[in-house]
Structures are given as structure tokens and as C-alpha cells.
C-alpha positions as CSV (number, residue, x, y, z in Angstrom):
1,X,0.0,0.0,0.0
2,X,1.0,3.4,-0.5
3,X,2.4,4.8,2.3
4,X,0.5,8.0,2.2
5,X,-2.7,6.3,1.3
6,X,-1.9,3.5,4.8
7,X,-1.7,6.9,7.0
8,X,-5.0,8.6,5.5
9,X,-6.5,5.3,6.3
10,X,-5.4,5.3,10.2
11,X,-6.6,8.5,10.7
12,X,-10.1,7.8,8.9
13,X,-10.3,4.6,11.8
14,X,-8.9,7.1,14.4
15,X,-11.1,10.1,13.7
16,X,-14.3,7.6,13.1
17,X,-13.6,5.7,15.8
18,X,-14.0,2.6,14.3
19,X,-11.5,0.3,12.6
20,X,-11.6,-2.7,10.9
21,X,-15.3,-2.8,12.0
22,X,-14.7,-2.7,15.8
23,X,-15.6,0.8,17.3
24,X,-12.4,2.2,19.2
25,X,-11.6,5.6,20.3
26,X,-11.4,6.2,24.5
27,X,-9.9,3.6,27.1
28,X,-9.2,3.9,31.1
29,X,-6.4,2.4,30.3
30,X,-3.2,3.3,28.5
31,X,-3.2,2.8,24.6
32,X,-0.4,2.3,22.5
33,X,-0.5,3.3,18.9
34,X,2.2,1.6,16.1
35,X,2.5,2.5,12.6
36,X,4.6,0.4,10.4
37,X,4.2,2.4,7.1
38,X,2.1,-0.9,5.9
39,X,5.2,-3.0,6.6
40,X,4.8,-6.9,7.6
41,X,6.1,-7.3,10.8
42,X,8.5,-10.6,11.0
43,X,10.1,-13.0,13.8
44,X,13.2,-11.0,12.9
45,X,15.2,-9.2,12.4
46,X,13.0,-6.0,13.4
47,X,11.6,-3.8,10.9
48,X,11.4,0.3,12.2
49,X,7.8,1.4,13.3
50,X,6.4,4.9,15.0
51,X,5.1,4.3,18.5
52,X,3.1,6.7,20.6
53,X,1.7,6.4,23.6
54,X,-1.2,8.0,24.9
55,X,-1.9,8.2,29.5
56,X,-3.2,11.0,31.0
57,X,-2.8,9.9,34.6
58,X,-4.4,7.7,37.1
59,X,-8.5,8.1,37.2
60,X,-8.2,9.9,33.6
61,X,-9.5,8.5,30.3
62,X,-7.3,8.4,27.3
63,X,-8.1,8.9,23.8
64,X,-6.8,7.5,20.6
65,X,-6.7,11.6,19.4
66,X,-4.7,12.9,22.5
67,X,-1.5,14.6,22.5
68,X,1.1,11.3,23.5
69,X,3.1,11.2,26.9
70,X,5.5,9.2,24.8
71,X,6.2,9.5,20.8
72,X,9.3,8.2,18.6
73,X,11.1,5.4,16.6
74,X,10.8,1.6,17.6
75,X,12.3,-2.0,16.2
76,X,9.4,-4.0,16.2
77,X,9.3,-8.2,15.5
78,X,7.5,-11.1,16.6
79,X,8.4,-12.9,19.5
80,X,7.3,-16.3,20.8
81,X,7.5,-19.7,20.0
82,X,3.9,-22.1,20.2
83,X,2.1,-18.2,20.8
84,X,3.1,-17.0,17.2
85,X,2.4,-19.9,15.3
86,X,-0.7,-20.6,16.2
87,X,-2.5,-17.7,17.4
88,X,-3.6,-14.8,15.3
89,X,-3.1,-12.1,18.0
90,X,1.2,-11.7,18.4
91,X,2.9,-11.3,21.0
92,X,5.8,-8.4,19.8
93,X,9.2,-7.6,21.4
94,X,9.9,-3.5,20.7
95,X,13.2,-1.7,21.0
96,X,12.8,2.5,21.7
97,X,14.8,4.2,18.8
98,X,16.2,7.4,18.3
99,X,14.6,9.7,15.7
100,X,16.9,8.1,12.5
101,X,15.5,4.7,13.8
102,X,19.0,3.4,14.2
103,X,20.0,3.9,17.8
104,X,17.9,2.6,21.0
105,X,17.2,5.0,23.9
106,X,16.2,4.2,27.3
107,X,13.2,5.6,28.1
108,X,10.5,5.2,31.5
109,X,7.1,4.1,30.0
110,X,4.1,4.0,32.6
111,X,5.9,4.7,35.3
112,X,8.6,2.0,34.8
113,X,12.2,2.5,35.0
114,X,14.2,3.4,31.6
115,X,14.9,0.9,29.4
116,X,14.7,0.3,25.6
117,X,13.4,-3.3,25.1
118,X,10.1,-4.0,26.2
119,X,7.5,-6.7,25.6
120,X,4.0,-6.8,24.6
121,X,2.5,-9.7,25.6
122,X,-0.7,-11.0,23.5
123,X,-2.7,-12.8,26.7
124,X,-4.8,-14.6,24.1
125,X,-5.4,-18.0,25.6
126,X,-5.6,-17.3,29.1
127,X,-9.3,-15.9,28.7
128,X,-9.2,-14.4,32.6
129,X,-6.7,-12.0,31.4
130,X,-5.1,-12.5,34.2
131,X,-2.7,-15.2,35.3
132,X,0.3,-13.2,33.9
133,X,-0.7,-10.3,36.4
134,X,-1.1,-12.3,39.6
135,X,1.8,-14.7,39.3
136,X,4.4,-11.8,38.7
137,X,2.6,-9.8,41.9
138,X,2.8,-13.0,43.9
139,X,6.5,-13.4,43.1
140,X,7.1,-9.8,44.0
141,X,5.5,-10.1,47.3
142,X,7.5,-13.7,47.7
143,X,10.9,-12.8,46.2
144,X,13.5,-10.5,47.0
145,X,15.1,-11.0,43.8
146,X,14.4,-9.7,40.3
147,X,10.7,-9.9,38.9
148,X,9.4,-8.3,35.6
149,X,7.1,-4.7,35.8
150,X,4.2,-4.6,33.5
151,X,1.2,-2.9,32.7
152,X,-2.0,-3.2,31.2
153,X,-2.9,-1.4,27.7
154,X,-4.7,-1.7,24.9
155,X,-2.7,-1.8,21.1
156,X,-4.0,0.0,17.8
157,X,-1.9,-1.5,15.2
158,X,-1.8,0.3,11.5
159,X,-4.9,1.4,12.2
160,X,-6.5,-1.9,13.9
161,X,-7.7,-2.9,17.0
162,X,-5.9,-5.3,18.5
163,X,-6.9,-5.9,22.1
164,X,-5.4,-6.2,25.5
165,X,-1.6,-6.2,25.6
166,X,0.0,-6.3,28.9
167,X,3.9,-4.2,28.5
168,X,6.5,-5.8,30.4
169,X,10.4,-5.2,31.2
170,X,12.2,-7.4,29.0
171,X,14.2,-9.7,30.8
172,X,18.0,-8.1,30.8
173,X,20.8,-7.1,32.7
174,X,20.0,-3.5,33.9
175,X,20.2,-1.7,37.3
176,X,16.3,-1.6,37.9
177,X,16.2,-5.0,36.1
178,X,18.8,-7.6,36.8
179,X,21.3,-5.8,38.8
180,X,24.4,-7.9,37.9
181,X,27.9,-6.5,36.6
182,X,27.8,-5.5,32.5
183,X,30.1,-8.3,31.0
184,X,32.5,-6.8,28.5
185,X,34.0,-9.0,25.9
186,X,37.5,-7.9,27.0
187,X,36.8,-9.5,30.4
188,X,39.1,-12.5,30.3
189,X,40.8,-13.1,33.2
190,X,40.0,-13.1,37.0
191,X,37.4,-11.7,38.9
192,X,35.9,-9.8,35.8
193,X,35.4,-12.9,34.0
194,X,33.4,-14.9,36.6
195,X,30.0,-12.8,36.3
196,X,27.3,-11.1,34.3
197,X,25.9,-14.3,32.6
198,X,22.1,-14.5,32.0
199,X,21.5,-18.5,31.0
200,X,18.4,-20.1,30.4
201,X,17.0,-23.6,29.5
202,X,14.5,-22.9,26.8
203,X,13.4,-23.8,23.4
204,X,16.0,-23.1,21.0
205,X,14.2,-21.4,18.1
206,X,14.1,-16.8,18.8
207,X,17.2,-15.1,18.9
208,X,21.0,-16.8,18.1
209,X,22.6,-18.0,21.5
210,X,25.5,-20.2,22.3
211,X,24.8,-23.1,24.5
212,X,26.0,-26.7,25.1
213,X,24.2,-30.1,26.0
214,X,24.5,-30.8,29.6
215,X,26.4,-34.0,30.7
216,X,24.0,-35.3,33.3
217,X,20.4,-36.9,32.0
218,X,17.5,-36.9,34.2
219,X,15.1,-39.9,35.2
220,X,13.9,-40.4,31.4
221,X,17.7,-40.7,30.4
222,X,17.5,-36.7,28.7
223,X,19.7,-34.4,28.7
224,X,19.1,-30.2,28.7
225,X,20.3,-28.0,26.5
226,X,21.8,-24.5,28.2
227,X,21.8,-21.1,26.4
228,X,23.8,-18.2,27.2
229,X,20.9,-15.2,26.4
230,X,23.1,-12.4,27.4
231,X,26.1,-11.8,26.4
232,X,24.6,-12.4,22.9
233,X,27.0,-14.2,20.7
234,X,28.7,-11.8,18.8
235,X,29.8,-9.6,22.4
236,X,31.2,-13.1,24.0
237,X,34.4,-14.0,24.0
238,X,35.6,-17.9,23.9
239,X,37.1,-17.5,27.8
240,X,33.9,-16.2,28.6
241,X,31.6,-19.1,27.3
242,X,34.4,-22.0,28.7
243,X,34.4,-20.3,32.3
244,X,30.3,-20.6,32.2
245,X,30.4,-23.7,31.0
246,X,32.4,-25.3,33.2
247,X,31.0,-23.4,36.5
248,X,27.4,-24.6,35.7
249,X,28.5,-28.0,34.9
250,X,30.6,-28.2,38.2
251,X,27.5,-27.2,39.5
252,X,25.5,-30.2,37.9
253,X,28.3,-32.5,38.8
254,X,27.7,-31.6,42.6
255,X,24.4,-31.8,42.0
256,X,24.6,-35.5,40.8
257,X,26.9,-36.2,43.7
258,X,27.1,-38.5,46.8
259,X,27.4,-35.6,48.6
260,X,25.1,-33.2,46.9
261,X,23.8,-32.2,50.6
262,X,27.4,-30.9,51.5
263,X,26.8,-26.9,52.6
264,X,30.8,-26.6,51.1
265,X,31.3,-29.0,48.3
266,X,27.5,-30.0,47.4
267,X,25.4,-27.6,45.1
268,X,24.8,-24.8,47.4
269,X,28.4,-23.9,46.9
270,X,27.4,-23.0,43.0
271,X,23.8,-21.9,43.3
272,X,21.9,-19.5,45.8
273,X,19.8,-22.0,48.1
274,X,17.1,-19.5,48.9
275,X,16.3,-18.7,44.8
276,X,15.7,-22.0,44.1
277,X,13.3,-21.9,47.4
278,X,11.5,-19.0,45.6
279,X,11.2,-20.3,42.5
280,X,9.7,-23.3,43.3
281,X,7.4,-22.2,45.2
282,X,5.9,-19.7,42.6
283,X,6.2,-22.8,40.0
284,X,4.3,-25.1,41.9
285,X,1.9,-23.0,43.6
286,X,1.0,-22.3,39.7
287,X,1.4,-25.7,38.6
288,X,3.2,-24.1,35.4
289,X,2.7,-27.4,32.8
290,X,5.8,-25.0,31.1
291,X,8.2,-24.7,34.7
292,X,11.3,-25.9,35.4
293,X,11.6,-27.0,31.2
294,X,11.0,-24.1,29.0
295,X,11.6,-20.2,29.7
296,X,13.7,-20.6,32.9
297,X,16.3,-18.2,33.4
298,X,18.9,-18.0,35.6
299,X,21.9,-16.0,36.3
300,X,25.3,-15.3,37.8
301,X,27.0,-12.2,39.1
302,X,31.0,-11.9,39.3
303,X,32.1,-13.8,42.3
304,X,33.2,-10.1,44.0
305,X,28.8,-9.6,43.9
306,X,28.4,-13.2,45.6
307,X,28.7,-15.5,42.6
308,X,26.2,-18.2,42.5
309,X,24.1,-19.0,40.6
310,X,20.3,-17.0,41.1
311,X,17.2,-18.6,39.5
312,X,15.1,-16.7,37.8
313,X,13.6,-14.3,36.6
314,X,10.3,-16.0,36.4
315,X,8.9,-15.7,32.9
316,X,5.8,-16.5,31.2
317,X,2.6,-18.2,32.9
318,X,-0.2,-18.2,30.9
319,X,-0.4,-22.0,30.7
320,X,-0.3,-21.8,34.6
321,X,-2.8,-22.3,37.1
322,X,-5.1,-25.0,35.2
323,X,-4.9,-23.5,31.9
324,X,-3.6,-27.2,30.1
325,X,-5.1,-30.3,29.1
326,X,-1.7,-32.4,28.7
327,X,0.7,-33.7,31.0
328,X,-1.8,-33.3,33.8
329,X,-1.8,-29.4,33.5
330,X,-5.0,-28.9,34.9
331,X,-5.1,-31.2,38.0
332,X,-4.9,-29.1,41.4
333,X,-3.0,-32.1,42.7
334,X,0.6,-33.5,42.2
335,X,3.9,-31.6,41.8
336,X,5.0,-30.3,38.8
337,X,8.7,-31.2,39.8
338,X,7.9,-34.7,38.3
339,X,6.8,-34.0,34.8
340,X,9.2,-35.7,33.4
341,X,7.9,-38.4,35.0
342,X,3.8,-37.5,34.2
343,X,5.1,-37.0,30.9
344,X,7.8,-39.0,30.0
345,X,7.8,-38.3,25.9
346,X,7.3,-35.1,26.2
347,X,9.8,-33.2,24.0
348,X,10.7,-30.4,26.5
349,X,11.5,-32.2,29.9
350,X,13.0,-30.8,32.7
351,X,16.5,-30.7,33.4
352,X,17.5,-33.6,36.4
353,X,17.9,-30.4,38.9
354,X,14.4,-30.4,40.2
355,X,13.8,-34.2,41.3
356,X,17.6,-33.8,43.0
357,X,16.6,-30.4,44.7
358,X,13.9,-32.5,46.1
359,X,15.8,-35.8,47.6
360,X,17.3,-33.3,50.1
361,X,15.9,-33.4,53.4
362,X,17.0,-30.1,54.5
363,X,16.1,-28.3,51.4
364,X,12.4,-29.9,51.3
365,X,12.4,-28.5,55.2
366,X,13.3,-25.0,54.7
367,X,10.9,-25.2,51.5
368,X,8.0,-26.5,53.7
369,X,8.8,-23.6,56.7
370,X,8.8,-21.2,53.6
371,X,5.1,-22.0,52.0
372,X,3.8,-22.2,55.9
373,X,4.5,-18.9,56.5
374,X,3.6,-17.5,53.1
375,X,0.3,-18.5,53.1
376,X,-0.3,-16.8,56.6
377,X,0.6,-14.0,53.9
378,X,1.2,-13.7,50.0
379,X,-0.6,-16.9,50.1
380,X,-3.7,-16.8,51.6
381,X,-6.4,-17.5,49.3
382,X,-8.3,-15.2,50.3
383,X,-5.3,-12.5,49.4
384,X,-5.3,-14.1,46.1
385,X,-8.9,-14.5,44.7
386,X,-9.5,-10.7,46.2
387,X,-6.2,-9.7,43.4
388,X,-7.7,-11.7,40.8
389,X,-11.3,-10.0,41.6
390,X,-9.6,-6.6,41.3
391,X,-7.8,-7.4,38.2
392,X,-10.8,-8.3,36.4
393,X,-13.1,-5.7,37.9
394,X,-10.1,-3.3,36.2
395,X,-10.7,-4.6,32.8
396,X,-14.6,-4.9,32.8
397,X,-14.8,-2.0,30.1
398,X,-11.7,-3.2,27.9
399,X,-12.4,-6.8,27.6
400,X,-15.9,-6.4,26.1
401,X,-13.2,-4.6,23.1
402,X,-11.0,-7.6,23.5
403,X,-13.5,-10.2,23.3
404,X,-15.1,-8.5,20.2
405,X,-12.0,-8.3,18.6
406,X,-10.8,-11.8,19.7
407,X,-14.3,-14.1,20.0
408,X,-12.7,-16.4,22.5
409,X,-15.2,-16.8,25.2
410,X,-16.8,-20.3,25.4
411,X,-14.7,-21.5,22.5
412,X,-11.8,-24.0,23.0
413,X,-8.1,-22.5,22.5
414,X,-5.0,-24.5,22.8
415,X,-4.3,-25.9,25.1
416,X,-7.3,-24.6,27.5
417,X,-8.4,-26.8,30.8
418,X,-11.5,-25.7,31.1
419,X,-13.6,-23.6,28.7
420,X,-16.4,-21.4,30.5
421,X,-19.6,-20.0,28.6
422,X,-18.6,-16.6,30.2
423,X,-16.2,-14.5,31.3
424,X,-17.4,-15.3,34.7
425,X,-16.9,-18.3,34.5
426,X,-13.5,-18.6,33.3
427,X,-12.5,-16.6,36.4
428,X,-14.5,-19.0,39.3
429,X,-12.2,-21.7,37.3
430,X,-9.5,-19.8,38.2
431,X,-10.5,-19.3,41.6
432,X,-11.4,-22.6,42.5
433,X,-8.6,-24.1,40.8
434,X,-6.1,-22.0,43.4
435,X,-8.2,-22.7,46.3
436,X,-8.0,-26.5,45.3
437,X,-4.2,-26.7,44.5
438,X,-3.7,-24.8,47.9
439,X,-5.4,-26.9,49.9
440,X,-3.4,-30.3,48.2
441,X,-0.4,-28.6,49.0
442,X,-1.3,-27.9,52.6
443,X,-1.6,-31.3,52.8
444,X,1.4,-32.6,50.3
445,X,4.5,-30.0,51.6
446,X,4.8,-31.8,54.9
447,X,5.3,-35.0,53.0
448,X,8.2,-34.2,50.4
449,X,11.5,-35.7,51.7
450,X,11.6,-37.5,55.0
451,X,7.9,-38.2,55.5
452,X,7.5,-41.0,58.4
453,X,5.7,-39.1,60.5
454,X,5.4,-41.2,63.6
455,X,7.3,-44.4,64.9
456,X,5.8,-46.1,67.6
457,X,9.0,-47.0,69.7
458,X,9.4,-50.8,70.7
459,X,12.6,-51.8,72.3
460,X,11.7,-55.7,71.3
461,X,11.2,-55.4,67.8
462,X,12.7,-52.5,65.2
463,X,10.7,-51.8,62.3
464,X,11.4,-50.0,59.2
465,X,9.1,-48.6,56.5
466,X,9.1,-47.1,53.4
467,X,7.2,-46.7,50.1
468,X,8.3,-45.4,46.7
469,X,8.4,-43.1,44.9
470,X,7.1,-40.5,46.4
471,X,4.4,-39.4,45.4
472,X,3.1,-42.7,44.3
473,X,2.4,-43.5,40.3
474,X,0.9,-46.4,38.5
475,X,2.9,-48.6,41.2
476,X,4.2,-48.3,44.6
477,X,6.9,-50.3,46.4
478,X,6.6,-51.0,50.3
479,X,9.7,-52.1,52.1
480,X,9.9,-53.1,55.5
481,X,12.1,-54.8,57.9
482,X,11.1,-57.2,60.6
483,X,13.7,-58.3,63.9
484,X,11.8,-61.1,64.7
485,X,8.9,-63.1,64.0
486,X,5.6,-61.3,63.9
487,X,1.9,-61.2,62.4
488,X,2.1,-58.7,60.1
489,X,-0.8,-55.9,59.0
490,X,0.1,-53.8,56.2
491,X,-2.5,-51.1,55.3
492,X,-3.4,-48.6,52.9
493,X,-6.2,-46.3,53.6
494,X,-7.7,-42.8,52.7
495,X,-8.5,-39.8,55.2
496,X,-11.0,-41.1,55.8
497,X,-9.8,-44.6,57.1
498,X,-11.4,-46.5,54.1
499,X,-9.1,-49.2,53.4
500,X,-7.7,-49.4,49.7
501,X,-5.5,-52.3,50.3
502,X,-4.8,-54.7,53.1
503,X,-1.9,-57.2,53.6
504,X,-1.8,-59.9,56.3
505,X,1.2,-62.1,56.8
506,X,0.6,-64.3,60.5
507,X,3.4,-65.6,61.5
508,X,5.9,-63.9,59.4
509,X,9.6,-64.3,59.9
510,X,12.4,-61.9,60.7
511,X,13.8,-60.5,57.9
512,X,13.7,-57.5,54.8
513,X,10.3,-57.9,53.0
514,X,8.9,-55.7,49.8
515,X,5.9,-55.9,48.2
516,X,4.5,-54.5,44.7
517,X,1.0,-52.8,44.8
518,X,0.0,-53.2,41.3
519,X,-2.6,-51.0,39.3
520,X,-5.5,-52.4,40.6
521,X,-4.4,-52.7,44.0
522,X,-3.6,-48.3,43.8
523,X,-5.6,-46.1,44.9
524,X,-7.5,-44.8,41.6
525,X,-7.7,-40.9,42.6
526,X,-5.2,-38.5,43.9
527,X,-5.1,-37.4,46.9
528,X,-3.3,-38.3,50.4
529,X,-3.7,-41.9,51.9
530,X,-2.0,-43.7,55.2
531,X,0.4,-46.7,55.1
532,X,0.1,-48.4,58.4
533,X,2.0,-50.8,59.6
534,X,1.3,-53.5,63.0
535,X,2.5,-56.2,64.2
536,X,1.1,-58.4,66.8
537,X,-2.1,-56.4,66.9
538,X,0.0,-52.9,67.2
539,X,0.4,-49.8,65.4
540,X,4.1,-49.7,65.0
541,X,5.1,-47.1,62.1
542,X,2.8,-45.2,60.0
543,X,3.9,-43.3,56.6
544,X,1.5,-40.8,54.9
545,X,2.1,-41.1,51.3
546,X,0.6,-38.8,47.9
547,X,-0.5,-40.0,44.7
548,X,-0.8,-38.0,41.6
């Protein structure tokens, strides 16, 4: 189209208020107007756009024809994997150019620190609108580290209505973002060399990274792939990528370890124990079908800064909180620590970090202390479905616009959980789902690690018991050891004390004893159930136990 001709045609939608159909003039919130001449936009590289931005302050309404708080030059491309491909509203990463188009600028936008690369995320298939919001304001509230700003606004795009965006920080080393040391490609050698590394395991497709295959495979004999996001290639230097390389496979290697427990030689001497707390408690509180596998970053400052290791930032939950319909995505119950184990041909499995985190009795305590106290907090539910309420009472005027411009409601988009007839309902879903998944994990965090909760002492006869894996899947294995002759009552039951399975051995010798529960001898729903053990008409050890 004729370039002249395209910009007559934005301002006949502008000055009509109406374009492509859909009426559109005034918001209460923020709009953001882009003009690519008539240009395509691509996955890359970016092609040069105009960008204005039109808020008038808190309580004030904005309109498409009101001066802009913000004007100028912007890179604009597509970003995104699975959201790009098969969704017709994009998800775009933008870059703030100088007047020529060439040079980026740092500039505040909403009220957020400076910066030049931002993100404007499409929230298409997460029909509450607001999953993104709440999980990055429940990790602020959690965290002490780094997590992403944002802010709602709605996008006019050469002249068409395109919907709800939300604008976040793009993940990058910055002072008001990651606050980590600028790595220059001249730092070889010493302390200089050992930090400002943002890493990330991720699908490999977006922008050019170097990365390697890690050395250690996890329970479905895979192995992850790491990627070095920042320095991009072409700024790092060979030192540079070996020194990374080796630290975070010395790191795995601990990890992998007899004596991964060890405070000095174990992992916590490469990664910051109380990050890995954080994230994942945010991850499982969610359930993120994508966490721990795809779009988790993690960094490392020079070793002057403190020099572990730091996961995160968190990134990208829309799939979260029920919003899946594989690899048990929208079950309230079970940990998403073991999808490799849910899921075992999945394509994108987690790296063999997540199960070991977990195997470690002192970590799983310090988690569980952690998640008790937050949800006297950040965690109450009641906390959370009055943010979600608030949220969606805050777009009740801009998502009758989104929904007209993106028919959604009541149809199925990939890869929903649930699909509600209304609005409405989509957010009860949401709601119930967290109060659900809260409740499990009430119940569940006690249990991860160590979880024999009570041993009847008996100074004639020493018992031991144990089931695996924990949580229980298709199968279960019960071990246990007798000292001397004994009848024998092994039970499984519910909360309830319904029995699911019962074993009875009279007269059974001293000795080591294991027994397979089969399919049809498992419990057929999740939930939490009690192993029991007695002997000679007494309770002597009893194990509660989770199955997914």
C-alpha cells in the first residue's frame, strides 16, 4: 500500500472511531498506537515502526486523538515460540529508537524504569486476562530478587484494534532489572570474568545463543540444553563461554553427587539455596505445565557480587494455574517437579535439577517452613482471589473490546483446561482451581523428603518402613524390615480410614520384605492416603504417602 494512502486510512479509523469494524476511540487504560508504514512485521530481524503512547494519569481516560506522553522510533518483530504460530493475535518484542531509527534509547514508559526493550504480551489464551498479572505480583510479594514490571494497555496497530496487551520489562541485565555486573568482551581473566551471565534452558528457536548439551540426563535418560541469552554471541568472548560452562557443569556435577547435601562441596556452593526456594514455590503454587523446562532463566554475578548462581527471573505463565489439558496441566494435585515423570515423551522435559533439589531433606524442610509462613501471607487465598477480583473488575470496560476483537469466550483454544460460557466463569475456574491446589499442598508439603511421620517406639522389635516413589504413580513399592517373628498388618487407607489395600502375613519371619502394589491394587484418585504398619495387633510405624 502506499504509504500515504496507509496513514489517511489510520486516521479515517482514528477520527471515526472505528477500525476494521470494531468501534475504538477512549480507554481507562493506556493505549499504544504503532504505525509500520504498511510494513509486515517478521520473527526477525526488526523492521522500524512509529510508536506513541497516549496516558493522562491515574483516574483519567485516554483517547486515541490525545497529544502522547511518549512518541518516537521503535524495532518491532515477533516474539514467541507455540504463541506465534498458532495464534492470530502476536505477541511483539519492541526496541525505543532514536529519531533516525537506528540507535535505541532508554526511556520510562508508565511509570517504569528506563529501558529500551520492552515486551507486549498477546494474553490470548488465558481468557481471565489474568494469570500473567497475579503470578508476577505473587512473586514480587515472595521474592526478594528480580521480577518483571508490567502494565496493562490496549494496542492499535496500522490502524486496527488489537486488544489487550499487557507491556513488560524485558528480561535483561539492567540496574532496575537484573542488577548484575555489564560483561564486556575484554573480560578474560580473573574476577571480571566470573560474572554477568544471564542463561536459560529454553526452546532453541528466537534469537542466536550459544549453548551446550548438559552432561547429566534426568530420570527419562535426557539431557538439557543450556543457552547463554546475554552476552549475545557476537559480544562473548571464547574464555567467557568455557568459564560458564564449566561453573554450571561443576555445578551439575555436585548436584549429581554423593554428597550433593554438602553446605561446602555440594550444590549450594554454586547456586543461591534460597532462589531456588522461591522459584519453586511460585512454580508449583501455579502448577506451570511449562516450569522448570521451558523459559527458565537463571543467572550469575562476578564472584566479587556473591557468585552463585540465582534462578530466575520468572517468565511466562499463561499455561499456569489449570490453563492445560496435557501432561496433567489442569489437575490441582501433584507436583510439577515430576513431569518428566507425568510426561515421559514429552519433547521439552525438565532438566535432572528439580527431582535432586527435592531428595534433600534439608532443602524440602526449609521449603515447607517457607510455603507455611507464606500462606499466613502472600498466600492466603483469600489474598489471592480478592487480586484476581480486582484485576478483572479493572478490565470490565476493555475486555468487552478484547472479546469483540478476539471471539474467544466459550470456544476452545490451545491448550485450555477448562472452557467457561462466560467471562465469569473462566474466572471461578481460576479461583477454585487455586483454592484447590492450595489446599493439596497444605496437605502434600509436609510430605516431600523425610515423610514418616510417627514411629511407635518398641525396644523388642525395630521396624522399618518405606514406600516409593514418592508421590506414588501407576505402582508403589513398600519395604519393611522385621527383627523377629511377627503377624504382620500392612494397610493402605484414605482420610477417611477407608481401606484401599490390606496385607496380612501371621506368623511372618524376621527379615527384609517388599511388596509391589500393582494398578488395581492403587488407589484410583489422587489425593493423600496412610500406610500403616502393626505387628502383633499394634500400630508400630505409619507413613502418609501422595498419589498423583
Amino acid at each position: 500500500m502506499n504509504p500515504k494512502l496507509h496513514f489517511l486510512s489510520i486516521l479515517l479509523c482514528l477520527t471515526t472511531w472505528s477500525c476494521f469494524g470494531q468501534s475504538f476511540s477512549t480507554s481507562d487504560l493506556p493505549i499504544i498506537v504503532i504505525n509500520t508504514g504498511g510494513k509486515v512485521i517478521p520473527n526477525e530481524p526488526k523492521i522500524v515502526a512509529s510508536f506513541s503512547l497516549i496516558n493522562n494519569g491515574p483516574g483519567k481516560r485516554n483517547t486515541v486523538t490525545d497529544a502522547p506522553v511518549y512518541s518516537g522510533k521503535i524495532g518491532i518483530e515477533k516474539r514467541g515460540s507455540t504463541s506465534q504460530q498458532l495464534f492470530p493475535k502476536k505477541p511483539y518484542g519492541i526496541e525505543l529508537r532514536d529519531t533516525a531509527g537506528v540507535e535505541s534509547v532508554k526511556v520510562s514508559l508508565l511509570g517504569m524504569p528506563a529501558e529500551s526493550d520492552w515486551v507486549l504480551n498477546a494474553t490470548y489464551n488465558d481468557k481471565t486476562l489474568v494469570r500473567e498479572a497475579l503470578t508476577y505480583d505473587l512473586n514480587r510479594q515472595m521474592s526478594k530478587y528480580y521480577t518483571p514490571r508490567f502494565r496493562y494497555c490496549e494496542l492499535v496497530l496500522d490502524g486496527s484494534y488489537e486488544g489487550i496487551y499487557i507491556l513488560f520489562e524485558k528480561i535483561k541485565r539492567d540496574k532496575n532489572r537484573i542488577d548484575m555486573a555489564n560483561l564486556k568482551a575484554t573480560d578474560v581473566s580473573g574476577d571480571e570474568l566470573t560474572g554477568g551471565y544471564l542463561l536459560k534452558v529454553d526452546k532453541t528457536e528466537g534469537s542466536p545463543s550459544r549453548s551446550w548439551v548438559s552432561p547429566q540426563k534426568n530420570v527419562n535418560g535426557k539431557t538439557a540444553i543450556i543457552q547463554i541469552d546475554r552476552p549475545k554471541p557476537e559480544d562473548l568472548a571464547e574464555a567467557q563461554f568455557q568459564y560458564i560452562k564449566k561453573y554450571v557443569t561443576d555445578f551439575e556435577t555436585a548436584l549429581a553427587g554423593a554428597n550433593f547435601r554438602d553446605p561446602a562441596t555440594g550444590y549450594r556452593r554454586y547456586m543461591d539455596e534460597e532462589s531456588i526456594i522461591d522459584y519453586v514455590l511460585i512454580t508449583e503454587v501455579c502448577r506451570n505445565v511449562d516450569g522448570y523446562r521451558l523459559s527458565t532463566f537463571f543467572y550469575k554475578d562476578k564472584d566479587s557480587k556473591g557468585g552463585k548462581l540465582i534462578m530466575g527471573p520468572i517468565w511466562d505463565y499463561n499455561l499456569a494455574y489449570g490453563n492445560a489439558d496435557y501432561c496433567d496441566g489442569n489437575k490441582s494435585e501433584g507436583w510439577e517437579y515430576n513431569f518428566n515423570r507425568v510426561c515421559p515423551g514429552d519433547g521439552f522435559s525438565q532438566p535432572f535439577w528439580w527431582e535432586r533439589f527435592f531428595q534433600d531433606p534439608d532443602f524440602t524442610a526449609k521449603l515447607g517452613l517457607r510455603y507455611k509462613a507464606l500462606r499466613q501471607t502472600v498466600l492466603s487465598t483469600n489474598r489471592i482471589h480478592a487480586y484476581i477480583d480486582s484485576s478483572a473488575k479493572s478490565l470490565t470496560e476493555s475486555r468487552i473490546r478484547n472479546f469483540t476483537r478476539w471471539p474467544v469466550i466459550g470456544q476452545y483454544v490451545w491448550p485450555n483446561g477448562y472452557v467457561g460460557r462466560t467471562y465469569e466463569d473462566d474466572v471461578a475456574y481460576l479461583k477454585e482451581w487455586i483454592g484447590k491446589r492450595l489446599i493439596w499442598m497444605d496437605a502434600a508439603m509436609p510430605l516431600v523428603g523425610n515423610s514418616i511421620l510417627a514411629i511407635e517406639p518398641d525396644p523388642t522389635n525395630t521396624l522399618s518402613l518405606t514406600v516409593g516413589p514418592v508421590p506414588m504413580a501407576e505402582t508403589a513399592t513398600i519395604r519393611y524390615r522385621l527383627d523377629k517373628r511377627a503377624d504382620v498388618n500392612l494397610s493402605l487407607t484414605d482420610v477417611t480410614g477407608r481401606a484401599i489395600f490390606v496385607l496380612e502375613k501371621p506368623g511372618q519371619p524376621a527379615g527384609e520384605y517388599e511388596y509391589v502394589l500393582d494398578n488395581n491394587q492403587m488407589p484410583s484418585t489422587s489425593g493423600i492416603y496412610m500406610l500403616k504398619l502393626q505387628t502383633d495387633g499394634y500400630l508400630k510405624a505409619t507413613r502418609k504417602v501422595v498419589k498423583q
